[in-house]
Backbone as CSV, one residue per row, in Angstrom:
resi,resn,N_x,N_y,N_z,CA_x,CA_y,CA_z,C_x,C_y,C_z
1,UNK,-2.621,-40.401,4.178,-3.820,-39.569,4.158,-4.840,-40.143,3.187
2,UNK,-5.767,-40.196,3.695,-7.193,-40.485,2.526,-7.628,-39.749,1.045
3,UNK,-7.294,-40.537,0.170,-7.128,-39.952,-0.866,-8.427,-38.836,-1.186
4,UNK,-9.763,-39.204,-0.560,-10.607,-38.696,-0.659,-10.611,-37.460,0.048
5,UNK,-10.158,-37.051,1.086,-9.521,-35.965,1.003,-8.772,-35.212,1.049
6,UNK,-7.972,-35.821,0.478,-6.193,-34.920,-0.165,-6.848,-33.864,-1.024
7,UNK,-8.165,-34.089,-1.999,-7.788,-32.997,-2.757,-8.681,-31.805,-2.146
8,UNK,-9.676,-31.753,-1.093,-10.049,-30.647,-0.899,-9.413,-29.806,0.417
9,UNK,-8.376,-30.843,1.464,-7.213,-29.798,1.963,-6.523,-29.406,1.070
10,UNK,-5.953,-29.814,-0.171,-4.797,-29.251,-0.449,-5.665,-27.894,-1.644
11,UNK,-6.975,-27.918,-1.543,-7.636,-26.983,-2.344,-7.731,-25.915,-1.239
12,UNK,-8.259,-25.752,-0.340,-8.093,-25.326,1.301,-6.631,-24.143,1.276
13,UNK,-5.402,-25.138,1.100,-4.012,-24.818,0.978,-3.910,-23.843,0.122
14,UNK,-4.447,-24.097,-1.427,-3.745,-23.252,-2.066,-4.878,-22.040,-2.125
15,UNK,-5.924,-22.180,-1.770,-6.846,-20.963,-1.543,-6.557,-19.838,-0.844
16,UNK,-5.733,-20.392,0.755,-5.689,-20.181,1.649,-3.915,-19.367,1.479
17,UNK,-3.125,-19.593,0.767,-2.109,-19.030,0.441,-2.827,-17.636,-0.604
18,UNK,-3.488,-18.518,-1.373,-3.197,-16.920,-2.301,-4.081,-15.491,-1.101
19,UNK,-4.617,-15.804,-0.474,-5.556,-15.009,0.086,-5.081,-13.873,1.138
20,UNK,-4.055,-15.431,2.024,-3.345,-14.564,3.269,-2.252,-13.672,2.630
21,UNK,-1.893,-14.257,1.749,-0.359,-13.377,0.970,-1.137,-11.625,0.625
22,UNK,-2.123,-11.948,0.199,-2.756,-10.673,-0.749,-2.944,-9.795,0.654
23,UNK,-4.048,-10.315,1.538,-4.697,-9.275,3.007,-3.516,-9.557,3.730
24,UNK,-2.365,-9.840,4.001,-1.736,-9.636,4.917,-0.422,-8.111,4.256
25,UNK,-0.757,-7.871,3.329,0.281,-6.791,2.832,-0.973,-5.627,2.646
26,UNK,-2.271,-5.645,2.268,-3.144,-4.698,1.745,-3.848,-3.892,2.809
27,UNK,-3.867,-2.799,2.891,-3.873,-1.963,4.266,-5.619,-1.794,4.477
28,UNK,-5.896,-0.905,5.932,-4.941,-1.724,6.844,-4.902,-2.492,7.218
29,UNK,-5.214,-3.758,6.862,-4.886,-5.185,7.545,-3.221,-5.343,7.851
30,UNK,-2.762,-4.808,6.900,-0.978,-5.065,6.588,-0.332,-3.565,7.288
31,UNK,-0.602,-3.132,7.817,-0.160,-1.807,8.513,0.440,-2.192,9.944
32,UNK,0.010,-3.403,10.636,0.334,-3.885,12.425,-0.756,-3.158,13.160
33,UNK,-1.601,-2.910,12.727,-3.255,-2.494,13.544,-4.292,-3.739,13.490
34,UNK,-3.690,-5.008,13.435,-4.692,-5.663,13.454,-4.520,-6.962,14.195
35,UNK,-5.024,-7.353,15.176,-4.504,-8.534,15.717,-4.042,-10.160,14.822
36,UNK,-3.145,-10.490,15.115,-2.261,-11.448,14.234,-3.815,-12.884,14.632
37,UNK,-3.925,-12.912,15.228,-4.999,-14.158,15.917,-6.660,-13.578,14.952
38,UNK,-6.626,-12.803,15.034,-7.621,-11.699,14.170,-7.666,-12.304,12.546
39,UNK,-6.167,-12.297,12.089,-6.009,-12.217,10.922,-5.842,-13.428,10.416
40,UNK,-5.402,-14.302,11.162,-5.388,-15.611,10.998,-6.447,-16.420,10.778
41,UNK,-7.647,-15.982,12.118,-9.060,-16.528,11.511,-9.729,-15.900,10.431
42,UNK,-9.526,-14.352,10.140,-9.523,-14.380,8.878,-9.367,-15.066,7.571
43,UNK,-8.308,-15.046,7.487,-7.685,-16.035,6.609,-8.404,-17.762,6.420
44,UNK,-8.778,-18.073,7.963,-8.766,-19.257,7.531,-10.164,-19.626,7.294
45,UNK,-11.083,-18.854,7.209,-12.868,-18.318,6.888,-12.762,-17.965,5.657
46,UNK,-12.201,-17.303,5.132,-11.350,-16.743,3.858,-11.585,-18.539,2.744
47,UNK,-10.325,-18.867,3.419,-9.936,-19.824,2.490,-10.397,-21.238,2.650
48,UNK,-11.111,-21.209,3.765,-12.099,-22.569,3.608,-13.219,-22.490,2.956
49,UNK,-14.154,-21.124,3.382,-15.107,-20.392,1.947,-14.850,-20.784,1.111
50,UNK,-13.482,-20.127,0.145,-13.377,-20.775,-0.973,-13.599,-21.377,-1.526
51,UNK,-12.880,-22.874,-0.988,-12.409,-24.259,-1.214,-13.545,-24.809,-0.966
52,UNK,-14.981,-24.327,-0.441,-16.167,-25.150,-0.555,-17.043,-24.364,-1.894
53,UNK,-16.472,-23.074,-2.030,-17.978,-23.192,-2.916,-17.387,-22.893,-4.630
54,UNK,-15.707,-23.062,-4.662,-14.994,-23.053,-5.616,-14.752,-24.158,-6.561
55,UNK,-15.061,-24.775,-7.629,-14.910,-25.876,-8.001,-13.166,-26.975,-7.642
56,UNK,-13.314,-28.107,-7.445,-12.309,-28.043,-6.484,-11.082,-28.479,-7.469
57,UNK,-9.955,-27.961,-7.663,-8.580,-28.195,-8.523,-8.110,-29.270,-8.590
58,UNK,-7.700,-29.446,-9.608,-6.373,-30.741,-9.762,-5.478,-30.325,-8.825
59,UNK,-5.077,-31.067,-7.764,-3.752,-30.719,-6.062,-2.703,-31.697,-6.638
60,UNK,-1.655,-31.118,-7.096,-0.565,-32.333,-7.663,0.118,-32.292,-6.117
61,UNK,0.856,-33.279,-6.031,1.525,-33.389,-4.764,3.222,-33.639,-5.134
62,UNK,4.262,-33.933,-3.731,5.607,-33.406,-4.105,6.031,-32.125,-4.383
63,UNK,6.816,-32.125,-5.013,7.505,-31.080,-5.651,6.356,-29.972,-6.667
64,UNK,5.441,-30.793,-6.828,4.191,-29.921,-8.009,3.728,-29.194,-6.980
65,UNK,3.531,-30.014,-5.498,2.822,-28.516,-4.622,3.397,-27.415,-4.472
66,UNK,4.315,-27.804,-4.170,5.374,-26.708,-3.651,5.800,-25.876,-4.615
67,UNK,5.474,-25.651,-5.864,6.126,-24.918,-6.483,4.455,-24.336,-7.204
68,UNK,3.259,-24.989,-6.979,2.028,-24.483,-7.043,1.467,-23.574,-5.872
69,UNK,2.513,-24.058,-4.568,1.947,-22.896,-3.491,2.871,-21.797,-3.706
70,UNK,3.567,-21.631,-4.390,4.972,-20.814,-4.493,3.981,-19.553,-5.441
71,UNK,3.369,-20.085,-6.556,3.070,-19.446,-7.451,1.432,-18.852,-6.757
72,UNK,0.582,-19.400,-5.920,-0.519,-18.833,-5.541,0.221,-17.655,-4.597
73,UNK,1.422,-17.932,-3.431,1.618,-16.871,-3.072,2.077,-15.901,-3.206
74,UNK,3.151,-15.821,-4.461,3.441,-14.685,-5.316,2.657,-14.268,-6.074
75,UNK,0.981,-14.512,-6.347,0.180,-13.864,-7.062,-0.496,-13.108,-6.070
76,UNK,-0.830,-13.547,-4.910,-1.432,-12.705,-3.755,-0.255,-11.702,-3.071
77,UNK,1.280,-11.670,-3.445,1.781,-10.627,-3.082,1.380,-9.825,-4.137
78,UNK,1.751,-10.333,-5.174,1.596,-8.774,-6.418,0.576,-8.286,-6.194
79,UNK,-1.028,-8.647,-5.899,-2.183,-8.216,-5.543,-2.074,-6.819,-4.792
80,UNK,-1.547,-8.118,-3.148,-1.207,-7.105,-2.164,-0.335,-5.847,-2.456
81,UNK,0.758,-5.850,-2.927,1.609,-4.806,-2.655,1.301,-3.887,-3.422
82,UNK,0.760,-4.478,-5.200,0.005,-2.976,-6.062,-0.964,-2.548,-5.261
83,UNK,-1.632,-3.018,-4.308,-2.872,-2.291,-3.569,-2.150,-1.334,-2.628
84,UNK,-1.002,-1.677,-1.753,-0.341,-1.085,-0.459,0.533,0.317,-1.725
85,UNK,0.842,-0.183,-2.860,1.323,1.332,-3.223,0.222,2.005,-3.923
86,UNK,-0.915,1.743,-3.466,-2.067,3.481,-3.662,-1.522,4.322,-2.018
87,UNK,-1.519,4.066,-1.267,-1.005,4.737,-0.089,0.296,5.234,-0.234
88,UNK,1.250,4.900,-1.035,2.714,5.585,-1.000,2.853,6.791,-1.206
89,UNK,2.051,7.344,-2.340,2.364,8.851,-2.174,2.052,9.743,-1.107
90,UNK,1.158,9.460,-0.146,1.233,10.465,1.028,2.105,10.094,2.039
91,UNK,2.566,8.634,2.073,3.405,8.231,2.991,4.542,9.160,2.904
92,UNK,5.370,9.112,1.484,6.833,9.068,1.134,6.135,11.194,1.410
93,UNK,5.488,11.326,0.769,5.065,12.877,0.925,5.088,13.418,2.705
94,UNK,4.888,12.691,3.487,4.837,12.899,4.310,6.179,13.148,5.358
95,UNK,7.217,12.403,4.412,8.585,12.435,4.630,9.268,13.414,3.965
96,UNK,9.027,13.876,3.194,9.753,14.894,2.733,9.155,16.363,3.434
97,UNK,7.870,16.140,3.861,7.308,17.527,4.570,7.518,17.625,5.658
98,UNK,7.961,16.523,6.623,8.503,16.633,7.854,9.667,17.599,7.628
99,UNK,10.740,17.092,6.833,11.673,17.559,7.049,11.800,18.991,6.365
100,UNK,11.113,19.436,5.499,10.933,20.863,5.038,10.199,21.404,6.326
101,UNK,9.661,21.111,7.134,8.548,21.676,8.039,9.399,21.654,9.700
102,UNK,10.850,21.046,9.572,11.791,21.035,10.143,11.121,20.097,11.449
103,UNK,10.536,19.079,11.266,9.956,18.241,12.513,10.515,16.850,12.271
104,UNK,11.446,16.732,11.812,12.225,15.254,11.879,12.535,15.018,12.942
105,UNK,13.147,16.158,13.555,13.927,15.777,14.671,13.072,15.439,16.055
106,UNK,11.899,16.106,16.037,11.322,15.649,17.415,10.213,14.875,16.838
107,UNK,10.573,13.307,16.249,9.982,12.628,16.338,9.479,11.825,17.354
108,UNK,8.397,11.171,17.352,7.620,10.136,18.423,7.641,8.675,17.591
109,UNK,7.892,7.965,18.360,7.749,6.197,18.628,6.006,6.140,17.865
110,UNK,5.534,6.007,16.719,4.583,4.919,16.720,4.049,4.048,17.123
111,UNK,3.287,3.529,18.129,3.289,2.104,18.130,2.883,0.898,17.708
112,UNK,1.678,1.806,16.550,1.246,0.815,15.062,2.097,0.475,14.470
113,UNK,3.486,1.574,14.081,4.343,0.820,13.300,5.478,0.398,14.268
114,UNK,6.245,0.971,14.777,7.365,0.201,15.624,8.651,1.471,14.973
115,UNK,8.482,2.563,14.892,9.195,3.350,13.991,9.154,4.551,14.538
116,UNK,9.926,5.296,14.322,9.231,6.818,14.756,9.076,7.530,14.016
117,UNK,7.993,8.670,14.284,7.106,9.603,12.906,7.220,10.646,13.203
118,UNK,6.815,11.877,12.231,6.218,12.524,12.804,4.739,12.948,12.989
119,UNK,4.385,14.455,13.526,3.413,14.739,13.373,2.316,15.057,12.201
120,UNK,3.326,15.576,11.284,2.865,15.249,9.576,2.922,13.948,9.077
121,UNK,4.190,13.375,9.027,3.538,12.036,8.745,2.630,10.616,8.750
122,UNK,2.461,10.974,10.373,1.021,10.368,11.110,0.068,10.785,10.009
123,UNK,-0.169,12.329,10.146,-1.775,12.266,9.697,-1.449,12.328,8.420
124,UNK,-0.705,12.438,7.538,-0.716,12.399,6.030,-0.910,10.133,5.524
125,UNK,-0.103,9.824,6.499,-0.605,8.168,7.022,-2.174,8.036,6.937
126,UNK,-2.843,8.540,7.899,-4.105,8.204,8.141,-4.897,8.680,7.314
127,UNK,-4.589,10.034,6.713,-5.082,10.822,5.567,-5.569,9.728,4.331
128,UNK,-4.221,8.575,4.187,-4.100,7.994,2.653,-4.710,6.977,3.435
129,UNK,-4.668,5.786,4.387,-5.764,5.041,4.669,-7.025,5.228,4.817
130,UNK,-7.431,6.254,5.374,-9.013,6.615,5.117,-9.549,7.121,3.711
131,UNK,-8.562,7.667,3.048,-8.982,7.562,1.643,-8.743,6.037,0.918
132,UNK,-8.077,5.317,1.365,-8.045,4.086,0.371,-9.383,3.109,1.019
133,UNK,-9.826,3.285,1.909,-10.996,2.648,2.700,-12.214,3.479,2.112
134,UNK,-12.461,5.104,2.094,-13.591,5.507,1.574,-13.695,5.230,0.463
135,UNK,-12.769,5.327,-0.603,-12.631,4.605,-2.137,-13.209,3.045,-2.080
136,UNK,-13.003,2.692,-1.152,-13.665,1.436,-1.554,-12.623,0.370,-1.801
137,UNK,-11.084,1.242,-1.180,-9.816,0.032,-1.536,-9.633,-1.114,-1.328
138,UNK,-10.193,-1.357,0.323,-10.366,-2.790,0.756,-11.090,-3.573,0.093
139,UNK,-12.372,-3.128,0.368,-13.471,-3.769,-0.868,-13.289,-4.463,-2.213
140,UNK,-12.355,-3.352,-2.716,-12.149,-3.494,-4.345,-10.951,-4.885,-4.189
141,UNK,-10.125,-4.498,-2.931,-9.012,-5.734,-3.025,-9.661,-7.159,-3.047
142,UNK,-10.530,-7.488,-2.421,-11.247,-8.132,-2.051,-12.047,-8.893,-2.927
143,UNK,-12.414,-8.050,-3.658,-13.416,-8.443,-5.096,-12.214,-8.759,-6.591
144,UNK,-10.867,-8.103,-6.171,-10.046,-8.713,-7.157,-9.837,-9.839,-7.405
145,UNK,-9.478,-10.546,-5.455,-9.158,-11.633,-5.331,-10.062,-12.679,-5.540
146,UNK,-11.287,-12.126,-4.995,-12.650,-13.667,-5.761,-12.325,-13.914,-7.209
147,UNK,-11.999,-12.313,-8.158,-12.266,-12.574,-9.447,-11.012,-12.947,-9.901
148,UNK,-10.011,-13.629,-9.132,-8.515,-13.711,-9.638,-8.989,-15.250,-9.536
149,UNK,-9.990,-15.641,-8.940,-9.868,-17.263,-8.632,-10.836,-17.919,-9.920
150,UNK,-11.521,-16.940,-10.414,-11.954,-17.302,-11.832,-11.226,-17.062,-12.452
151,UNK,-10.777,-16.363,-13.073,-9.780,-16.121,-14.253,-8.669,-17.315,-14.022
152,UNK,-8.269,-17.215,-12.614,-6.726,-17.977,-12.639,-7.084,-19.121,-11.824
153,UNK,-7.447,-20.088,-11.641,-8.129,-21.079,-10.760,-6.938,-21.660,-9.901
154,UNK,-7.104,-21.624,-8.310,-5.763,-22.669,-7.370,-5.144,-23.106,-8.209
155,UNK,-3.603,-23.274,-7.878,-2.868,-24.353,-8.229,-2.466,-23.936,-9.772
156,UNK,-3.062,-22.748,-10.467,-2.393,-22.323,-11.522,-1.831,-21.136,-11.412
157,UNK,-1.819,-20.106,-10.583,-1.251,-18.617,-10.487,0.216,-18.796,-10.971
158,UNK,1.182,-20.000,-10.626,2.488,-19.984,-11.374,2.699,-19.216,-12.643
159,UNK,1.767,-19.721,-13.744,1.408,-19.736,-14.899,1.299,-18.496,-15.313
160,UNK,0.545,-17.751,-14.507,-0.036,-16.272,-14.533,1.172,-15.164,-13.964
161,UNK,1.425,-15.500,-12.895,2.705,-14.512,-12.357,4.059,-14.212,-12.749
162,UNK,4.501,-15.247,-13.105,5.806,-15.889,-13.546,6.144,-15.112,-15.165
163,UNK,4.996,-14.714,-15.805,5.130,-14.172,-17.478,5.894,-12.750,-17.028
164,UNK,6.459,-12.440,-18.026,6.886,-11.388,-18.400,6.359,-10.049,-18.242
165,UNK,5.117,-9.936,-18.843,4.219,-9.002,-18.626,3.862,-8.554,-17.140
166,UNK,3.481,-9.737,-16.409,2.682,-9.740,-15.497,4.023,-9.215,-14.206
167,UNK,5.351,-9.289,-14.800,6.401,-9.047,-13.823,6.477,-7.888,-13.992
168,UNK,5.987,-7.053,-14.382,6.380,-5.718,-15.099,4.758,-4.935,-14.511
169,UNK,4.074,-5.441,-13.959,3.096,-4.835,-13.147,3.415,-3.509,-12.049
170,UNK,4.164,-4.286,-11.130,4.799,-4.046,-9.942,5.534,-2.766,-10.279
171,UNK,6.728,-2.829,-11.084,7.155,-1.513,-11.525,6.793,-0.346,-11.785
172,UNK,5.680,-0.891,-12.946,5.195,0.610,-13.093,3.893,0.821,-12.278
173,UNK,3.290,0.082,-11.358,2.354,0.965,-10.647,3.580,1.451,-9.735
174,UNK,4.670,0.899,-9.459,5.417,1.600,-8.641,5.685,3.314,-8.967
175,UNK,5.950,3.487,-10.733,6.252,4.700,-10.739,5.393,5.028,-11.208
176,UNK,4.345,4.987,-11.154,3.016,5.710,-11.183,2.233,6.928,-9.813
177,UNK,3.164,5.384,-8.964,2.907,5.733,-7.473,3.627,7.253,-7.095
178,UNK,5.117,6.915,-7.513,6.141,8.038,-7.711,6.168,9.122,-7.894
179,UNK,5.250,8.509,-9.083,4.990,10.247,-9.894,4.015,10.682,-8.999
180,UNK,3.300,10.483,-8.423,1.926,10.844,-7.431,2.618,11.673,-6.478
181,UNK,3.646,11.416,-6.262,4.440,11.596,-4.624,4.803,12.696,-5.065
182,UNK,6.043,12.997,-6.012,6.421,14.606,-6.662,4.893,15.155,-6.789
183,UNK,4.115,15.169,-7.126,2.841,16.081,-7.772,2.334,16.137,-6.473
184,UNK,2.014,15.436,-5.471,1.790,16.041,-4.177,2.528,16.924,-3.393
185,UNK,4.059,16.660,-3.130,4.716,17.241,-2.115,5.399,18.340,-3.042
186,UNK,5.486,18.176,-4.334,6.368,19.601,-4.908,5.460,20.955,-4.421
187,UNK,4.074,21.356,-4.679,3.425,22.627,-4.737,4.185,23.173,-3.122
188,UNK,4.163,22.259,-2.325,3.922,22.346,-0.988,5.653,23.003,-0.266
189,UNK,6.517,21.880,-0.793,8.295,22.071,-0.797,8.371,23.352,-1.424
190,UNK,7.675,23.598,-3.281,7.970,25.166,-3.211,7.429,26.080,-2.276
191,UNK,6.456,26.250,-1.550,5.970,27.278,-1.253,6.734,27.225,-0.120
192,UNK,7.474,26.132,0.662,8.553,25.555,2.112,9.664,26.796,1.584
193,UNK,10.058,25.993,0.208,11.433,26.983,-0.503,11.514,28.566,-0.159
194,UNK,9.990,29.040,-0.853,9.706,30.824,-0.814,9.748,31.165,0.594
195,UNK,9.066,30.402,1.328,9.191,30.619,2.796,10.866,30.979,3.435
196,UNK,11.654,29.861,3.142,12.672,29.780,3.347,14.074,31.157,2.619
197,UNK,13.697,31.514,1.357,14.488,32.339,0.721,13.751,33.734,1.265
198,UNK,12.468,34.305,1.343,12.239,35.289,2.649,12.574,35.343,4.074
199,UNK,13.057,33.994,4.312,13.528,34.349,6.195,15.095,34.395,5.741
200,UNK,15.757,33.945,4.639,17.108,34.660,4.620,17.567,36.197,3.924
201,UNK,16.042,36.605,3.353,16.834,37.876,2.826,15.997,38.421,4.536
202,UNK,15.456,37.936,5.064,14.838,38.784,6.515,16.121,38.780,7.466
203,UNK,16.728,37.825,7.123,17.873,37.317,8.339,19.292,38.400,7.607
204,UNK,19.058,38.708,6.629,20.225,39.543,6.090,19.806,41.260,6.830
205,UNK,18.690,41.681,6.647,18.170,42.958,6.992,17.717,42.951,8.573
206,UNK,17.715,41.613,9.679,17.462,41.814,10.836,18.486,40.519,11.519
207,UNK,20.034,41.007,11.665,20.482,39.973,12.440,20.460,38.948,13.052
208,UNK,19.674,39.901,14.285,19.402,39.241,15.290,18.193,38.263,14.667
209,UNK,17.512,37.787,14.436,16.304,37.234,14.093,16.666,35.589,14.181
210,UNK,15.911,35.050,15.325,16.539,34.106,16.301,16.103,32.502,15.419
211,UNK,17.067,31.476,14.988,16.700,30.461,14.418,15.731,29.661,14.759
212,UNK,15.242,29.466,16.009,14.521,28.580,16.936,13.156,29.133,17.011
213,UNK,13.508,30.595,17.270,11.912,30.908,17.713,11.322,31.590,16.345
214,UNK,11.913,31.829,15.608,11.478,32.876,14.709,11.140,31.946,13.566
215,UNK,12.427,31.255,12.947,12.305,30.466,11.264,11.669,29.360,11.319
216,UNK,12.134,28.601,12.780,11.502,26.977,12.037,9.783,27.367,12.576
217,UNK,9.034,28.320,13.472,7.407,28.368,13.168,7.375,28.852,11.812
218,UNK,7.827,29.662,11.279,7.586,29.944,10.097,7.358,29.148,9.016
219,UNK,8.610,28.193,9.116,8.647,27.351,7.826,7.262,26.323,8.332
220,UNK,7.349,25.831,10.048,6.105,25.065,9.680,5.096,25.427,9.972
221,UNK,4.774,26.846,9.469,3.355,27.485,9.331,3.010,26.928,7.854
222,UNK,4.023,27.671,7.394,4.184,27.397,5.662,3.507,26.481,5.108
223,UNK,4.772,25.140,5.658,4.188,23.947,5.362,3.199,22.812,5.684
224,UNK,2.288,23.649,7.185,0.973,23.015,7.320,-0.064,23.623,6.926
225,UNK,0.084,25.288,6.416,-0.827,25.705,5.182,-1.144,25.229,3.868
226,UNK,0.002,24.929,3.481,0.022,24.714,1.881,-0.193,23.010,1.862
227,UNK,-0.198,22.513,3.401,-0.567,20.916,3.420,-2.023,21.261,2.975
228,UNK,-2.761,21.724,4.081,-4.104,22.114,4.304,-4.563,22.399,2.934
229,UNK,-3.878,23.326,2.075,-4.842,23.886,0.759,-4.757,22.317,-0.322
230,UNK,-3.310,21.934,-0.161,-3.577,20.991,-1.246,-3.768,19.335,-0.663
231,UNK,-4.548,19.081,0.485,-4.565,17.713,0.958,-5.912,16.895,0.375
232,UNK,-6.656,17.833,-0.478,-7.715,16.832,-1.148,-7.141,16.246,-2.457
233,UNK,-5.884,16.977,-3.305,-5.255,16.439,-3.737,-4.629,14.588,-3.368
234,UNK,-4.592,14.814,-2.369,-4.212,13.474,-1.915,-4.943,12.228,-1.889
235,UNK,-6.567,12.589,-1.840,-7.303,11.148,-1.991,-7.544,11.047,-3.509
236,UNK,-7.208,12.129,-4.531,-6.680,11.794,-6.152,-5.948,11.199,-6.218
237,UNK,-4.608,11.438,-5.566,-3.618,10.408,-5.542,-3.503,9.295,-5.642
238,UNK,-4.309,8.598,-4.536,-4.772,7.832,-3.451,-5.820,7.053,-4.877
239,UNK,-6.997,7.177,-5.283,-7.594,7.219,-6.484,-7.347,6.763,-8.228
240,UNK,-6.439,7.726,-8.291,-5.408,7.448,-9.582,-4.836,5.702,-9.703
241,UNK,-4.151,6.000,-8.352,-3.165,4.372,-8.257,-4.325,3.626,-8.302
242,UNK,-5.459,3.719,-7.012,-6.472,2.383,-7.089,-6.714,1.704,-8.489
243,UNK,-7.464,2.906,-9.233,-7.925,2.802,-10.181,-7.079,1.686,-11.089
244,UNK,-5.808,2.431,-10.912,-4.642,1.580,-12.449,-4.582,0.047,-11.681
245,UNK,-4.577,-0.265,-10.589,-4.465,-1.309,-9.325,-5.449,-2.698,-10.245
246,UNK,-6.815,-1.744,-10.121,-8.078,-2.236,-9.682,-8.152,-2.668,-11.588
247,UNK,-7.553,-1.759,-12.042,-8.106,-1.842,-13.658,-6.940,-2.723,-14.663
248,UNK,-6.013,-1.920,-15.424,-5.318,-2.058,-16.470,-4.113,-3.394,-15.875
249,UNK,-3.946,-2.613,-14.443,-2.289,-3.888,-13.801,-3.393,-5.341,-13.727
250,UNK,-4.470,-5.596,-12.716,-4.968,-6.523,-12.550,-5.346,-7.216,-14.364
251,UNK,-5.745,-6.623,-15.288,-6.250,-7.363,-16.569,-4.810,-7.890,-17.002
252,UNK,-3.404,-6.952,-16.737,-2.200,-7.764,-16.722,-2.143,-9.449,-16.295
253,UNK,-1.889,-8.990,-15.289,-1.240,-10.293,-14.444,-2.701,-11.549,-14.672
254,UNK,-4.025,-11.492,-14.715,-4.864,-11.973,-14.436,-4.999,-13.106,-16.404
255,UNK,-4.699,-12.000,-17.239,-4.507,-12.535,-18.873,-3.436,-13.632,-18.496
256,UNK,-4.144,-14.869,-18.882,-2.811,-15.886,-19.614,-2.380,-16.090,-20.986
């Protein structure tokens, strides 16, 4: 290959790794709503951009690439995946209210995801993507990653990801995320609970009082009321995480 330009493919390369790693996990691009041929020219507009208007890197070759593309694409996962857990708390919330709301069982096939859902968890799904899109989530992912290529320039993210600190990102936006998920779905599970301990002292004072037709509308009256009162709660949620995402985790991993 021509030495003259080895170094602006392999600048191309490592642009082009940290980029696809980050938008191919950060929603919804990373959800299966988006055509793979779609995302690819993405990517590769993405990372040829770059690599022209980015000053262009030292590209070691051998074994130095490979362990320099290793490190651009584990900096564009951590990106990606602290961005994909601002959406977890309505997801995982959405699973626990199915099944208080007694609709596990007549789930439906997805065919965005390849899974089956339910009817709460669909829209508590779409609920937390349209809030991470009106927030400005995509956007903000987006503007991390330009500003990750100043701070951390191609061909050095090893350096940056690999520390101690910066491994310890992931975790706690994880239980940040966590904690989001209890503070959403608890108000909602208790009021499922009260629901539930009135249809058994009802079921003690009226026998007959039929499981099918009578308790489970009840419980999921319950629990698509008390969705309804507390679902603006959810783009706080949704908010909270960005924020720690967008702010305190990124000045992490991004500090060498």
């Amino acid at each position: 290959m021509d030495a003259a330009l080895w170094p602006t493919l392999g600048s191309m390369l490592l642009h082009l790794l940290r980029v696809s790693a980050a938008l191919i996990v950060i929603p919804p691009l990373g959800q299966g709503r988006t055509s793979r041929l779609v995302l690819a020219g993405l990517f590769l507009w993405i990372g040829f951009t770059l690599a022209c208007v980015r000053p262009t890197p030292v590209v070691p070759s051998g074994l130095g690439l490979v362990l320099a593309s290793l490190g651009e694409v584990a900096l564009g996962l951590v990106f990606g995946f602290a961005l994909r857990l601002a959406i977890l708390p309505v997801e995982v919330a959405g699973e626990f209210l199915s099944q208080e709301a007694a609709l596990a069982m007549p789930g439906t096939l997805d065919p965005m995801q390849g899974a089956p859902t339910t009817a709460i968890n669909s829209m508590l799904r779409m609920t937390g993507i349209l809030g991470f899109l009106s927030l400005g989530g995509l956007d903000a992912g987006i503007a991390l990653l330009g500003r990750s290529f100043v701070l951390v320039p191609a061909g050095e993210a090893g350096a940056a990801v690999w520390r101690p600190e910066a491994l310890q990102v992931i975790p706690g936006v994880f239980m940040r995320a966590f904690q989001a998920t209890f503070e959403l779905a608890l108000p909602v599970v208790a009021a499922s609970l009260l629901a539930t301990s009135v249809i058994a002292v009802l079921a003690r004072a009226v026998p007959r009082l039929n499981l099918f037709t009578d308790v489970f509308p009840i419980r999921t009256a319950t629990v698509v009321t008390g969705l309804l009162v507390f679902l603006p709660f959810t783009i706080r949620s949704v908010a909270e995480v960005l924020d720690l995402v967008c702010g305190p985790a990124a000045g992490v991993v991004l500090q060498r």
